[in-house]
N, C-alpha and C positions, 0 to 999 in steps of 0.2 A: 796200523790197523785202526786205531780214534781216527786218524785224518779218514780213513775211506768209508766209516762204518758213518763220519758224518757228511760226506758227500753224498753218499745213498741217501740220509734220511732228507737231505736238501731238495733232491733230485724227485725224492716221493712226496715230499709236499707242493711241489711246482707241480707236478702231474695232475695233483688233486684238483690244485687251487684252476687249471687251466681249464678240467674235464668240468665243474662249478660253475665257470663262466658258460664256457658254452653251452652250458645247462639253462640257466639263467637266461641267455640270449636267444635262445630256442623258444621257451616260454615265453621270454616277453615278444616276439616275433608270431606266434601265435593268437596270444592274445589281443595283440594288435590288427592280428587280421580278424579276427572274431568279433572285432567291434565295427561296426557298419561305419564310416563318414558322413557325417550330417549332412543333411544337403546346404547348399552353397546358398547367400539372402540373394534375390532378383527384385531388380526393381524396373517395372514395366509401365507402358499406360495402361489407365485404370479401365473397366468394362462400366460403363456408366447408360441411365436412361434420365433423357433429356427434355423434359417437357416443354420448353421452349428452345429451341436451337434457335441462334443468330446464325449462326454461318462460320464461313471462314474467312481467318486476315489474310487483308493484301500483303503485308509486306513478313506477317511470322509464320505464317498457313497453319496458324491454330486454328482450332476449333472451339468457339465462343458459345457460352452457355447461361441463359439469364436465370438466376435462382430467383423464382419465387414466395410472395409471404405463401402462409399456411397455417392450416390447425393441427393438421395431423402432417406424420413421416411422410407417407404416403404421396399426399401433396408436393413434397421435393425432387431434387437430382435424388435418385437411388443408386448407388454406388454398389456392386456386384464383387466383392471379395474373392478372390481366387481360393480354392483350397492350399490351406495354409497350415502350418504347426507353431504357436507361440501366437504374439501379439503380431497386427499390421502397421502397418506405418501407413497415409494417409498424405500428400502431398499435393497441394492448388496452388494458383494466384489467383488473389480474389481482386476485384476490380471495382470500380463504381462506375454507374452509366450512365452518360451524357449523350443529350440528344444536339448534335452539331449545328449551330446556324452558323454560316460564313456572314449573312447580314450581319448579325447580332454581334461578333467578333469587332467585324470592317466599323460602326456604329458605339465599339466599346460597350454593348452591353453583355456581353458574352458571359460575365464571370460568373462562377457558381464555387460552394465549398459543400462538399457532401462527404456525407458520414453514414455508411451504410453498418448494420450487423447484421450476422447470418448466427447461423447454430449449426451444429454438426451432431444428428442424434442416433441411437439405435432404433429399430423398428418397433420396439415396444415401448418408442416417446421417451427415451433416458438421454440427458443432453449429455454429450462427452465432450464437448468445447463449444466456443462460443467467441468470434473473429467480427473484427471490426476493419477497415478500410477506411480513411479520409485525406483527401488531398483539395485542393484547388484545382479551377481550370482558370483561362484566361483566351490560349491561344491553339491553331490546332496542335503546334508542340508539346503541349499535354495529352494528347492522346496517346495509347499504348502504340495502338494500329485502329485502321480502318477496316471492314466489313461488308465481300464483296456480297453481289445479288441483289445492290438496291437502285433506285432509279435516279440517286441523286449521279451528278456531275465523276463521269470516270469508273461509273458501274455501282457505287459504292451505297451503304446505309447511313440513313442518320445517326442510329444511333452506334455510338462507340466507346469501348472500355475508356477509360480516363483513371489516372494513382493503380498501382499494384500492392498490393503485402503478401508475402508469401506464407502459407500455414501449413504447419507439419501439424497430426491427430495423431495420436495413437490410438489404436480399437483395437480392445478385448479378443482375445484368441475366440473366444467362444462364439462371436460375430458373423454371419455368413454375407450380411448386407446392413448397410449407413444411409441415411438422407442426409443432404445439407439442403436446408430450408431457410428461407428467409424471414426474416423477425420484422428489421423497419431502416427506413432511411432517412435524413432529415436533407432538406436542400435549402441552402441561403442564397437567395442573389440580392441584388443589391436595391431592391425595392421589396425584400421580404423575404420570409423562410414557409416551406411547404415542410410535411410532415405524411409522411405516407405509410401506413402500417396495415390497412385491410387486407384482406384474404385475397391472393391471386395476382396480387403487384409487383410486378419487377423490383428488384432494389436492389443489386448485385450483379456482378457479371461474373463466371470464375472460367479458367483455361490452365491448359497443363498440368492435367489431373492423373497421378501418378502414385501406383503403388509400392512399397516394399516389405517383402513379406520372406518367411522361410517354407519352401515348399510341405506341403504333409507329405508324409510317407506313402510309397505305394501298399495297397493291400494285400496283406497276405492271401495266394491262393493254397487253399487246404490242400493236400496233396492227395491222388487217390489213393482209394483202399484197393488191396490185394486182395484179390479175390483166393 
């Protein structure tokens, strides 16, 4: 009678312990569906306005973009933020811009070392970075790529990217739109250095402009009222 009176009570506590679980497994099965799935991060190219467009490479079929000095945001690339939840992410290569002579190369006097900065601001003039670029040229093997639309030799532009850096920004979730404007470039050749900082001057090139971001949520539609 002891052996069976505690086989019973074995048997009633396994029952318990089993009906608990799947109690448990219920709820959190539940619960889990009750909680929506974040959306997934996407990273796209970026929706940009371009005040000076170069064009595109012959050989990357980017789309080449000259940043400009300035005073104000305004004045720059304005960069178009997708609706978003959290902070963006902000991704370029910034370039510096050399204007090609094959004389000047053939001649040896080709070289140049240039130091470009840009800024990367919000619309109410708040700088959030600030990116520099320097490299040497010498030969056209310094170039990134060439620049079709132009009349030089093979369809091409003089002027072309030369050194890349690549820049990640981060921008404030709060942000719906960035400038990257152009601050100043120094140029050394070899019988002297130029310094170019006025309003409106090229002094940067930048390409593959690309966001990453977590989408915002869709909006809730209120549901109707019953009449």
């Amino acid at each position: 009678m002891r052996i069976l009176a505690a086989l019973l009570v074995m048997l009633t506590t396994a029952a318990s312990s089993i009906a608990d679980a799947q109690g448990v497994g219920t709820r959190g099965r539940a619960a889990t569906r009750g909680r929506a799935a974040a959306p997934a991060t996407r990273t796209e190219p970026a929706m940009f306005d371009c005040p000076s467009l170069l064009g595109e490479g012959v050989q990357t079929k980017r789309s080449f973009c000259d940043v400009l000095t300035g005073r104000e945001p305004a004045d720059g690339i304005i960069v178009d933020l997708p609706p978003h939840a959290g902070p963006v992410t902000l991704t370029f290569d910034l370039h510096n811009r050399h204007m090609y002579s094959e004389e000047l190369v053939k001649t040896n006097r080709g070289y140049r070392r240039y130091t470009a900065t840009i800024g990367v601001l919000t619309m109410d003039n708040t700088l959030l970075s600030r990116a520099i670029v320097q490299n040497e040229f010498r030969t056209a093997s310094d170039l990134v790529d060439r620049i079709g639309g132009g009349a030089g030799p093979g369809g091409v532009k003089a002027v072309a990217p030369t050194g890349v850096e690549s820049i990640s920004v981060t921008i404030p979730a709060d942000q719906q739109s960035v400038s990257i404007l152009g601050e100043k470039v120094s140029v050394v050749r070899l019988d002297g250095v130029d310094n170019f900082t006025l309003p409106g001057q090229p002094v940067a090139i930048i390409s593959n402009v690309m966001v990453q971001y977590r989408p915002a949520p869709p909006k809730r539609t209120p549901a109707p009222r019953r009449r």
